[in-house]
C-alpha positions in Angstrom: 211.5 -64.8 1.4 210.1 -61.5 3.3 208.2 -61.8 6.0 204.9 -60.4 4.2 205.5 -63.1 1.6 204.9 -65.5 4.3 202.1 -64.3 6.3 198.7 -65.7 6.4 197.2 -62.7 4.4 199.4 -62.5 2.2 199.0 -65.9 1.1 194.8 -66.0 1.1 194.6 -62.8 -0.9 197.2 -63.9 -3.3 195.0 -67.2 -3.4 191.6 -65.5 -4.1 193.4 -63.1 -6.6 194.1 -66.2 -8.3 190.8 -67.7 -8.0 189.0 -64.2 -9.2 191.7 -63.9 -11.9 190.7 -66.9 -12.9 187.3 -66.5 -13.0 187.4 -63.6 -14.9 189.5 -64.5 -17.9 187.1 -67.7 -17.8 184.1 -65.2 -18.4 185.8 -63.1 -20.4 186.6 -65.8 -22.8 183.2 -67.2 -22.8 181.9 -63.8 -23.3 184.1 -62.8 -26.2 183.4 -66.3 -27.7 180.0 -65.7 -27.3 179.7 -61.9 -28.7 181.7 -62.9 -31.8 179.3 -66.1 -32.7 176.6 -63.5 -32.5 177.9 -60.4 -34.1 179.1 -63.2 -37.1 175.2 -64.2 -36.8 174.0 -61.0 -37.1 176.4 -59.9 -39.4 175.0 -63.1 -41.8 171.7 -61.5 -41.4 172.5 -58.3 -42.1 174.4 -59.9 -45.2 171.2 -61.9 -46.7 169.0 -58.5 -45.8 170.9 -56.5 -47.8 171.7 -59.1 -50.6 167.5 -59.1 -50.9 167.4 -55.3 -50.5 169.5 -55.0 -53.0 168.0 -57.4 -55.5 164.9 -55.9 -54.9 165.5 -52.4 -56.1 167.6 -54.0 -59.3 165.0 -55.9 -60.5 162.1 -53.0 -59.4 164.1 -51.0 -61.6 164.4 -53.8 -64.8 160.7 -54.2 -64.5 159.9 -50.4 -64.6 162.1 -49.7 -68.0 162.0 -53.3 -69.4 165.6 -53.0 -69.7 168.7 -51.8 -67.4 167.9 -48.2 -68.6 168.3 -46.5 -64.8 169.5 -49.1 -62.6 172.4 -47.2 -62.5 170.6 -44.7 -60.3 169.4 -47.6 -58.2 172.5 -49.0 -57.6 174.1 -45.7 -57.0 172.0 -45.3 -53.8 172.6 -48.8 -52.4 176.5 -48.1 -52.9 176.2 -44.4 -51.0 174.0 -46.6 -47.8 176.5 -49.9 -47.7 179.4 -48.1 -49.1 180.1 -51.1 -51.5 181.2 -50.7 -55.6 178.3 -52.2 -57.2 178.7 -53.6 -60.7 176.6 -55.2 -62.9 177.2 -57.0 -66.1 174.5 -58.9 -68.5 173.8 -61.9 -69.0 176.3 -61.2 -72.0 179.2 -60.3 -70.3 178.6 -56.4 -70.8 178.6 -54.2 -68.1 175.7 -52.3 -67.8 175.9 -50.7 -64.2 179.0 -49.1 -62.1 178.2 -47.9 -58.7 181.6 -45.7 -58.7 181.1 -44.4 -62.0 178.4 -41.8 -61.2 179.8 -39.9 -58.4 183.1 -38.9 -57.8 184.7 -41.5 -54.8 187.8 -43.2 -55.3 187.9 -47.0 -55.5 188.1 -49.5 -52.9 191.1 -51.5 -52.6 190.4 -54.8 -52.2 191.3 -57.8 -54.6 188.5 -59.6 -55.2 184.9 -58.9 -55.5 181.9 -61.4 -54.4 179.9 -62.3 -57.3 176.5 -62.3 -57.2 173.5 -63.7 -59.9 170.8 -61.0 -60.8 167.4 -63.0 -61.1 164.9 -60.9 -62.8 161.6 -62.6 -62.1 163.1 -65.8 -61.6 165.5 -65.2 -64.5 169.0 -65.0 -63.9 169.7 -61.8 -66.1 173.3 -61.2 -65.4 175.7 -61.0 -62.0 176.3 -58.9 -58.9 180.3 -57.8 -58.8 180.6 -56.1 -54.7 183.4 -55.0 -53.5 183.2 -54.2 -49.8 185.7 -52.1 -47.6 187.3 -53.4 -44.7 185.1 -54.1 -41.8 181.5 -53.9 -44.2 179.4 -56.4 -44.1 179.0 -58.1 -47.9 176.6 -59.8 -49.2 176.3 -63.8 -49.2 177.8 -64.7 -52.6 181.3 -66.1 -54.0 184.4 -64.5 -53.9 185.8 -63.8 -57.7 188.8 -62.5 -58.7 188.8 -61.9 -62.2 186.7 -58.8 -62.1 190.0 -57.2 -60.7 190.9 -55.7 -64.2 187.5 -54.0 -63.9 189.4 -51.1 -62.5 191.9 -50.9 -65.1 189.8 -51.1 -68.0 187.7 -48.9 -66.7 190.3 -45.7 -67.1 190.0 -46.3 -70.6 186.0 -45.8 -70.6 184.8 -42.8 -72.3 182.6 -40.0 -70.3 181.0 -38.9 -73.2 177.0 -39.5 -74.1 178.8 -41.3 -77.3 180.4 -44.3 -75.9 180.7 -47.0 -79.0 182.1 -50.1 -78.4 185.6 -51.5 -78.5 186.9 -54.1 -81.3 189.3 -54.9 -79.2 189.5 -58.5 -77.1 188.4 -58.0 -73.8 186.7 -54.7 -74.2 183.8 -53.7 -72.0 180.9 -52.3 -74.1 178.4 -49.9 -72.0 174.6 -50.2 -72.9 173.2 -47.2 -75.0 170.6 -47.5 -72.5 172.9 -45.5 -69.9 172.6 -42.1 -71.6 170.5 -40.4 -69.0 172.1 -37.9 -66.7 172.9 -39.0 -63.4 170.3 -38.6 -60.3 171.6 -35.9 -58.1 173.4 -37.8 -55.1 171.8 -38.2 -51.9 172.6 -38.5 -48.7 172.2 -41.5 -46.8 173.6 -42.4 -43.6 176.0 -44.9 -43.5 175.7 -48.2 -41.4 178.0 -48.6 -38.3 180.8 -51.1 -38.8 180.4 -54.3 -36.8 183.7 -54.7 -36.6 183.9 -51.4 -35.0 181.1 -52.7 -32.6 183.2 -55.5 -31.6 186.5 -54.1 -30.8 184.2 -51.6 -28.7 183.0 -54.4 -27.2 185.9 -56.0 -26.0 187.6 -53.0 -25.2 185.0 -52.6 -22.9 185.3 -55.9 -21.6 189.0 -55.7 -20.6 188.6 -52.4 -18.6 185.7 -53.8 -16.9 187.9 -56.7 -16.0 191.0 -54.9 -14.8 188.4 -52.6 -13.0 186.4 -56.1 -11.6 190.3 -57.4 -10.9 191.2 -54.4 -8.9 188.0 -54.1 -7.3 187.8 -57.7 -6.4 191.9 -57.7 -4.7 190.6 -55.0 -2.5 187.9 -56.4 -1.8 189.9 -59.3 -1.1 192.4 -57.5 1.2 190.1 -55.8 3.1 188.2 -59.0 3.7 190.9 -60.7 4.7 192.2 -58.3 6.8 189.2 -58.2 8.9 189.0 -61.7 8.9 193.0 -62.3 10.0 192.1 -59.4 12.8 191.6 -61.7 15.7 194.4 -64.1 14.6 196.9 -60.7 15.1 195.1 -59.3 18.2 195.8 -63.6 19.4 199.7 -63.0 18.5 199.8 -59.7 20.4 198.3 -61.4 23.7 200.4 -64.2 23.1 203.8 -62.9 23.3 202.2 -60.6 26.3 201.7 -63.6 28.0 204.9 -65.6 27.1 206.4 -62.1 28.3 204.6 -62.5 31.9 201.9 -60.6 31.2 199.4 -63.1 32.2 196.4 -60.8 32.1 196.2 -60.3 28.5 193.0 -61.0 26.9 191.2 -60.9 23.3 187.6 -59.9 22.0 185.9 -63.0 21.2 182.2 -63.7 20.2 181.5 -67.3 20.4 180.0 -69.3 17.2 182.9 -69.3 14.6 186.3 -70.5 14.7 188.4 -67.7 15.5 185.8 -66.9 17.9 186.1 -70.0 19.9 190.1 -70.0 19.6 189.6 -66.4 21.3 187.5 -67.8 23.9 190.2 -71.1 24.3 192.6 -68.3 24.5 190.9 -66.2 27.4 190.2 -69.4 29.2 194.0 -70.8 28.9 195.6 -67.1 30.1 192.5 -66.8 32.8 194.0 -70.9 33.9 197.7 -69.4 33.9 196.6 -66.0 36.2 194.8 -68.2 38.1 197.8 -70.8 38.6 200.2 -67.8 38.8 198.3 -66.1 41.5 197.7 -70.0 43.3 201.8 -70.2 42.9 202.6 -66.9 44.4 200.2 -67.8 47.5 201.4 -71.3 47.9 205.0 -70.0 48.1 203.2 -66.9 50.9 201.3 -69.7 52.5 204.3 -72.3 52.7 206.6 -69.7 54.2 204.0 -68.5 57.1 203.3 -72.1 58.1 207.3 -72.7 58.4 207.9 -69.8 60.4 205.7 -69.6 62.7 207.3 -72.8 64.2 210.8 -72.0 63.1 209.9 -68.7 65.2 208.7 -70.5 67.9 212.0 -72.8 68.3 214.5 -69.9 67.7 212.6 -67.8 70.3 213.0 -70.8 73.3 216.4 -71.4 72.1 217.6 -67.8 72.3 215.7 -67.6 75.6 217.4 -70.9 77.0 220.9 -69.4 75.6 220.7 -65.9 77.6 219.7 -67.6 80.5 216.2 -66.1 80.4 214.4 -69.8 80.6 215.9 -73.1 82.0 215.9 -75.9 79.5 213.7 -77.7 81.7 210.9 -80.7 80.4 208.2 -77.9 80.3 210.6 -76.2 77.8 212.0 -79.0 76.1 208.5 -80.6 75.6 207.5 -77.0 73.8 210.4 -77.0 71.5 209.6 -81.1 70.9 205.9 -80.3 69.7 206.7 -77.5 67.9 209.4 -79.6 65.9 206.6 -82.5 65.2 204.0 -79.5 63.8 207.0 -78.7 61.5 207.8 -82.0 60.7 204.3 -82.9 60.4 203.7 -79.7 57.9 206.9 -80.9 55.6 205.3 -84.3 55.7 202.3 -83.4 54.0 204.0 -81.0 51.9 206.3 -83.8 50.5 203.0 -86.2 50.4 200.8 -83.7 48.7 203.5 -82.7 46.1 204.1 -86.2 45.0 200.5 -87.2 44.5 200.0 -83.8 42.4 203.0 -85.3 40.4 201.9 -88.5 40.2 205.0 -90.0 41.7 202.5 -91.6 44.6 203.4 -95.3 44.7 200.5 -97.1 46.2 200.6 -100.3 48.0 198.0 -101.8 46.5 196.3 -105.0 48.8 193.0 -106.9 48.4 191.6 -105.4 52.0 188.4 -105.3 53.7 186.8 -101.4 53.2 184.2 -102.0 56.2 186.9 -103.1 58.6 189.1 -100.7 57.5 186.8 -97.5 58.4 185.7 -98.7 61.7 189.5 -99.5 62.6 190.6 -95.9 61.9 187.1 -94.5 63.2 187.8 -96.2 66.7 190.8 -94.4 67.1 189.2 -91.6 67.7 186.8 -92.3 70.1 188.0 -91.6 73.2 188.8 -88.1 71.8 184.6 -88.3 71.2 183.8 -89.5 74.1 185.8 -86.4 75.6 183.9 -84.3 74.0 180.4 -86.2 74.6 180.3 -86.8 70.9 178.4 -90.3 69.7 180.4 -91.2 67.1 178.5 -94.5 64.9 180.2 -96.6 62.8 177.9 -98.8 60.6 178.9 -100.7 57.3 176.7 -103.1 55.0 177.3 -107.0 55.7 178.8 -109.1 52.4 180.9 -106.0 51.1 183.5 -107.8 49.2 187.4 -106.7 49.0 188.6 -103.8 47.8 191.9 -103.2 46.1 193.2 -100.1 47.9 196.4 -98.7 49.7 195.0 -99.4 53.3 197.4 -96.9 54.6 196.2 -94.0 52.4 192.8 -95.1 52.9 193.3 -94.9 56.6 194.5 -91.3 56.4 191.9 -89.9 54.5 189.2 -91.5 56.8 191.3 -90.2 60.1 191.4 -87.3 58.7 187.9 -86.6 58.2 186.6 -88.1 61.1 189.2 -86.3 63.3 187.8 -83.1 61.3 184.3 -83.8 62.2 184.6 -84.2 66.4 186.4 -81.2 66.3 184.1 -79.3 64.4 181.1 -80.4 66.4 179.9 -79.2 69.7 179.7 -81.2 72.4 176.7 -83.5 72.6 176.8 -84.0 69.1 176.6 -86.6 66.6 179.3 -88.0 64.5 178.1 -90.9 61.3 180.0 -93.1 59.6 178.3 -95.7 57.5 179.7 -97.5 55.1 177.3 -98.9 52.2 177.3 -100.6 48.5 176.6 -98.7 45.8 173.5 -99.8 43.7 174.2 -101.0 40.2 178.2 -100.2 40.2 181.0 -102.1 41.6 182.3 -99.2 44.5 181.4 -98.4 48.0 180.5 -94.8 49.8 182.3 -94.2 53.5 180.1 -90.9 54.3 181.5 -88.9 57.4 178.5 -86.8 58.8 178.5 -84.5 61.7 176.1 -82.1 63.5 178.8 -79.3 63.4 178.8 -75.3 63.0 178.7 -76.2 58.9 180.2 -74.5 56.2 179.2 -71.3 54.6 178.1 -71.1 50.7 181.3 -68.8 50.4 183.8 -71.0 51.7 182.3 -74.3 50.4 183.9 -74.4 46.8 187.2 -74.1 48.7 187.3 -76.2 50.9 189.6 -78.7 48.8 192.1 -76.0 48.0 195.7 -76.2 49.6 196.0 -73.7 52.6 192.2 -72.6 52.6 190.7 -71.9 56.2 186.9 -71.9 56.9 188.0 -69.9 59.8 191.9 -67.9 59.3 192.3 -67.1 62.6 192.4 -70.7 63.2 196.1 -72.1 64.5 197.5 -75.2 63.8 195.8 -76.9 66.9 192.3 -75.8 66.2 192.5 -76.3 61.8 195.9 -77.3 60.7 197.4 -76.0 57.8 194.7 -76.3 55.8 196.4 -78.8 53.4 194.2 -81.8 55.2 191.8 -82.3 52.9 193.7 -81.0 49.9 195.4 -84.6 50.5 192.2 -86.5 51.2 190.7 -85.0 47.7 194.2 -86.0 45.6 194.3 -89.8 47.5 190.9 -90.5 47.1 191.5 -89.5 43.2 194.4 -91.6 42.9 192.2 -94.7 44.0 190.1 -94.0 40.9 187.2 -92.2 43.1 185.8 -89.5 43.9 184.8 -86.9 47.2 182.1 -84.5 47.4 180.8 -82.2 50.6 177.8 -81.2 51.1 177.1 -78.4 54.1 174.3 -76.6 55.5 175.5 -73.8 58.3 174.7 -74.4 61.6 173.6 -78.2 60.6 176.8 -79.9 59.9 178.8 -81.3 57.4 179.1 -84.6 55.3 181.7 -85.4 53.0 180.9 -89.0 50.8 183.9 -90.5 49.3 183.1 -93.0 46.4 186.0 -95.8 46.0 186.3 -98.6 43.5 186.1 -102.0 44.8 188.9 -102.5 41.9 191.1 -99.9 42.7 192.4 -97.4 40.3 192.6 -97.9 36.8 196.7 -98.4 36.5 199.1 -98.4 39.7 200.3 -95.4 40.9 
């Protein structure tokens, strides 16, 4: 099958041709149906008018001579306007009246007449013999056959005023009445044919169906084309991106299908630059952080190696600490990879929250009391047990209190309370300080991996800036949640919500 054959256009014209194919033979039956039940209607009416018309001027004419002496005039005209052969016998059998006889036409063709009574004032005087060409309406009558050898005996008629009659069986006598001239002919115009009217009709019809069926496939085409626009304009930017081209985009207006597949779209290729461009600076990122310690060692070495330094404690202690930074960098690489991947296996132990926080808050505070920080500790009394990893749990509080005394001046404050939250079964540990705060700028970012309030920050001052890229991803895997709030030059506090039942399956 072509490829056209198969595409989504192709397919929903080809179904609507059907549909509007459909639908027009439909109407175009019902329609031709319709027309011939009237034009047979109308035709019966035109049949019964003419019958009376007819059998009006007959018997006008029988009443004005007392006799049939000049319906042959009479019925001359009606044959010239319905182009029938009128003839009329008596109620003896004779015939008294040929249409055809009094002007020169040749006879119809037909073979059989409709018969007809002639009522006289309410006297049936004689019959009606019509025959009608094709396509002419007849008169409402029956259909007789025998009057067929009218045309045959009718050769052997005399033309002269002295017609006498035959002996012979089956002779037709003409009335001495009918010696009057003929009335000059006149000219009548001749009813159209219905039949005529009909195969106008529906000739008319057709056309204006294969003109409606042609119309209505373009129509159709077009429509769809438009329609199937944004799904080719999506293929195009899809095979861009899967090419690497990750900043293709569509037009999209929002509110119909197409429209919000467009929008999906945008979003899903905006996600992918955005990861792209998050990918290519975590690989930038990584590599900095690793060489500037790798730098660091190969520089003392090579220095210790030409002789230039002596590999002395002072030395050795330097190469030592810068070793541990690396270490410590890979460490939360490794830690902060596996949580992304889910491959963080927790330890998971019914454990004391309050105790916990102080434990790994007191750890620090000789390092506040350094600094003439007041760090305060509180928790709630009654807090049950929560099912945490106490190790984890450790290292995200250590981490942001150790964040929070660096990042304040001395003299400040440092809080840590640890309370119950109302109507749900968690606790909040909120770590507050009286530091230099965050800016509105940086504030969104301060989860992502490698992010610096400050970049000219080293490693002593702010870390690698993966700190609390871990403390977000732990807290997560617990089954709670982290939040920041800043104000510059006020401070910073983070709340972390966690579960008193621990995360929702084991990590």
């Amino acid at each position: 099958m072509p490829r056209w054959a198969r595409s989504l256009q192709f397919k929903l014209t080809l179904g609507f041709t059907l549909i509007l194919a459909g639908a027009l033979l439909s109407v175009s039956a019902f329609t031709y149906a319709t027309t011939e039940r009237k034009i047979d209607a109308f035709s019966d009416e035109i049949s019964v008018a003419r019958g009376e018309r007819l059998d009006h001027v007959v018997s006008e004419s029988y009443n004005e001579n007392d006799s049939w002496e000049g319906v042959q005039d009479a019925i001359v005209q009606v044959s010239r306007l319905y182009d029938w052969r009128i003839v009329i016998e008596d109620e003896g059998g004779l015939i008294v009246g040929d249409s055809h006889s009094a002007f020169d036409r040749n006879p119809l063709v037909s073979s059989f007449f409709f018969r007809r009574p002639v009522v006289v004032g309410g006297v049936q005087m004689g019959n009606f013999f019509i025959e009608t060409g094709d396509g002419f309406v007849a008169p409402p009558g029956d259909r007789s056959s025998f009057i067929r050898e009218l045309e045959r005996q009718q050769n052997k008629l005399s033309v002269d005023d002295d017609d006498h009659d035959d002996d012979d069986d089956g002779a037709l006598r003409r009335p001495a009445g009918n010696k009057t001239a003929p009335a000059p002919p006149v000219e009548l115009a001749t009813e159209p044919q219905l039949s005529e009217l009909a195969s106008s009709f529906n000739r008319s019809l057709l056309w204006s169906g294969f003109a409606s069926a042609f119309a209505g496939i373009g129509l159709v085409a077009f429509t769809t084309r438009r329609a199937l626009a944004p799904v080719h304009q999506l293929s195009a930017a899809a095979a861009g991106v899967a090419h690497g081209d990750l900043s293709q985009r569509v037009e999209a207006d929002p509110g119909s299908e197409l429209g919000d597949l467009g929008i999906a779209f945008n979003e899903m290729a905006g996600a992918l630059e955005d990861a792209e461009a998050e990918r290519r600076r975590l690989v930038a990122d990584i590599a900095h952080e690793l060489r500037s310690p790798l730098t660091n060692i190969q520089g003392y070495l090579e220095a210790i190696k030409d002789g230039v330094l002596d590999a002395d404690d002072a030395t050795i202690d330097t190469i030592y600490s810068q070793t541990k930074h690396l270490g410590a960098l890979v460490e939360d690489l490794r830690l902060l990879a596996l949580v992304e991947a889910g491959s963080l296996r927790l330890e998971l132990t019914a454990t004391n929250l309050a105790d916990l926080v102080k434990d790994a808050s007191e750890a620090f505070r000789p390092r506040a009391i350094e600094r003439s920080v007041t760090l305060d500790v509180s928790a709630s009394e009654g807090m049950p047990d929560a099912r945490l990893d106490p190790t984890r749990i450790r290292q995200v509080v250590s981490n942001l209190v150790e964040n929070a005394i660096t990042h304040t001046p001395d003299g400040g404050r440092v809080a840590v309370p640890v309370d119950l939250v109302d109507d749900t079964n968690s606790a909040v540990v909120m770590v507050s300080d009286t530091g230099t705060g965050i800016s509105p700028d940086d504030l969104p970012h301060v989860f992502d991996r490698f992010y610096r309030v400050d970049p000219s920050r080293n490693r002593v001052t702010g870390g690698a800036g993966l700190g609390l890229t871990i403390v977000k991803r732990l807290v997560e895997v617990h089954g709670g949640r982290i939040e920041v709030d800043s104000e510059l030059g006020s401070g910073t506090t983070f709340t972390v919500e966690i579960p008193f039942s621990g995360p929702a399956s084991d990590a």
